[in-house]
LOKEKOL-268072 format. One record per residue (C-alpha): residue in three letters; x, y, z. Coordinates in pm, whole numbers, plus 50000, padded with zeros to 5 digits. Layout:
N
ALAXYZ...
***
This chain:
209
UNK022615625405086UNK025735636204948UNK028785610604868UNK032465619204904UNK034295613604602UNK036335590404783UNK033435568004884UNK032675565204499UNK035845553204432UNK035945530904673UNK032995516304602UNK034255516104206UNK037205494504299UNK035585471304529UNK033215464204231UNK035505461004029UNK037585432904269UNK034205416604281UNK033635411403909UNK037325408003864UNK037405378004058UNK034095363503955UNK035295367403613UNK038985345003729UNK036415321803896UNK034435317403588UNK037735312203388UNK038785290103641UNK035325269703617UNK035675270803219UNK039325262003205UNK038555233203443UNK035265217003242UNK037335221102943UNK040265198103093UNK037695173903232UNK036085172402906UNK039135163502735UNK039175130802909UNK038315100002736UNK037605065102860UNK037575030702710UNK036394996702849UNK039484973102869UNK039264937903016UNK036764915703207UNK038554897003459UNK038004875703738UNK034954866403636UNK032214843803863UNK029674825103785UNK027774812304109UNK031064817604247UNK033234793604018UNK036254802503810UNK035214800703443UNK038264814303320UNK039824786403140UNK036144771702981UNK035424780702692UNK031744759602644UNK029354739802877UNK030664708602824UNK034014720603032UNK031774723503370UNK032104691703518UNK028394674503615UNK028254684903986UNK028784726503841UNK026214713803567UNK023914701503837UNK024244735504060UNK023874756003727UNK021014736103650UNK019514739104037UNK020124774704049UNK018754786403719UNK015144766003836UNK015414787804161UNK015394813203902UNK018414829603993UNK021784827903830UNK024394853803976UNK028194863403854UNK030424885903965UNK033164903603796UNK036214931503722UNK035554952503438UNK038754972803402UNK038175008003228UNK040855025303062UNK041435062803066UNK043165089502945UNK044125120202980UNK045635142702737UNK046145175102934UNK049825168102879UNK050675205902829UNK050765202702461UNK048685218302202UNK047835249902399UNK046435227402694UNK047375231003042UNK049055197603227UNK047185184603501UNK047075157703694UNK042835146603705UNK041535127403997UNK038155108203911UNK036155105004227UNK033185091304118UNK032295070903799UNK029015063603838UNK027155045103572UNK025095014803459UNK026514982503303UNK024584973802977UNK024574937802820UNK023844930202452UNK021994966302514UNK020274957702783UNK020164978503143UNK021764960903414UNK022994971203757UNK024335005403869UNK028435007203966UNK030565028604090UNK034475030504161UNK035395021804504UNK038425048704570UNK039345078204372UNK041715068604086UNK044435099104010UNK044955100603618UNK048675119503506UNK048345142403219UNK050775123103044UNK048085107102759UNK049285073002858UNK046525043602945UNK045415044903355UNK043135012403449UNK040365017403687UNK039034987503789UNK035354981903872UNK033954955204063UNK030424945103928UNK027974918304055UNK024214910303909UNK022084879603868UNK021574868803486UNK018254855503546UNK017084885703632UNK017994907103326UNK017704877503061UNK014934856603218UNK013794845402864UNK016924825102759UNK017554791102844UNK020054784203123UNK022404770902863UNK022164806002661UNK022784824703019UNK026424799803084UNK027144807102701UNK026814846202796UNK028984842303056UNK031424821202879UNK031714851202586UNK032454877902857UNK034724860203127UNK035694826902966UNK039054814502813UNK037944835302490UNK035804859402672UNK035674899302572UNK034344926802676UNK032774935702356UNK028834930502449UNK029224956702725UNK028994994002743UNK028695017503041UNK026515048003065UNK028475069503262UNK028745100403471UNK031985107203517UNK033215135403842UNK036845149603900UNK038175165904158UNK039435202704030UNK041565231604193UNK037655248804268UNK035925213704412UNK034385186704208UNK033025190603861UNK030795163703712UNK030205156303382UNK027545177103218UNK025865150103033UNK026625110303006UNK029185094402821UNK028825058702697UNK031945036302707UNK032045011302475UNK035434987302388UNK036254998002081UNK037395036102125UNK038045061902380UNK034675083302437
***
């Protein structure tokens, strides 16, 4: 079978479209993980914090619960059970600001999947509830996560005054965030569909990761 020089070119060029735009959709793909991966992210404040559903945001140490919240801590704890509930507000940046040779974009986190650790210790899985846009501008956005999990479960061992003390460090009057990290998988939404993190990140409070 004999082709027409014509057909060979043809053929030529539409191979060449082909790996022309697989190579622009592999540039694409790098240019975009390369944005995402200049991201970072930073644990900011515990708020709102719960502790079988009361406000212990202005007590700072067990003797501030008055004897009936004694009495249900007390209660609960033998039921062996001992839940809170809280906002952990992340911080992130993004420093795509069109500076420095990178390109400016606006990043849109759709998923921030992850798992809350305590003192080290594996907790419960989260998640954000809406997509949170993030302006390449390298200024602080917040994304607040709402987390819930039962003490008992996780720290079984310690004494029930040990679990309100816990508590009291994280979502108290003096409370921090400093004895929690997330192991996260972070996902954006990019100009060629979602990319996700390649591996995990952990987020700590003391620096962007």
């Amino acid at each position: 079978m004999r082709f027409h020089k014509s057909h060979t070119l043809g053929a030529a060029m539409i191979a060449g479209c082909l790996l022309s735009a697989s190579c622009a959709t592999l540039n694409n793909m790098a240019a975009a993980l390369a944005n995402l991966q200049r991201l970072k992210f930073k644990i900011g404040s515990v708020r709102e914090f719960r502790l079988l559903g009361l406000d212990i945001s202005a007590k700072s140490k067990l003797s501030d619960f008055g004897a009936t919240d004694i009495l249900r801590v007390v209660q609960s704890y033998t039921a062996k059970t001992l839940p809170v509930s809280f906002v952990l507000d992340v911080l992130a940046v993004n420093p795509n600001d069109g500076t420095g040779g990178t390109t400016k974009t606006v990043s849109t986190l759709t998923s921030l999947e992850c798992r809350l650790l305590i003192d080290g210790q594996p907790t419960v899985m989260g998640n954000i509830d809406n997509p949170v846009e993030i302006p390449g501008t390298g200024q602080e956005s917040i994304i607040p996560m709402r987390l819930s999990l039962d003490l008992f479960e996780f720290f079984a061992g310690k004494r029930y005054e040990d679990l309100v003390a816990l508590a009291l460090t994280l979502g108290g009057r003096s409370g921090s965030p400093a004895r929690l990290s997330l192991d996260a998988q972070p996902t954006v939404s990019t100009p060629i569909g979602p990319i996700t993190y390649p591996g995990r990140v952990t987020i700590v409070s003391t620096d962007f990761r």
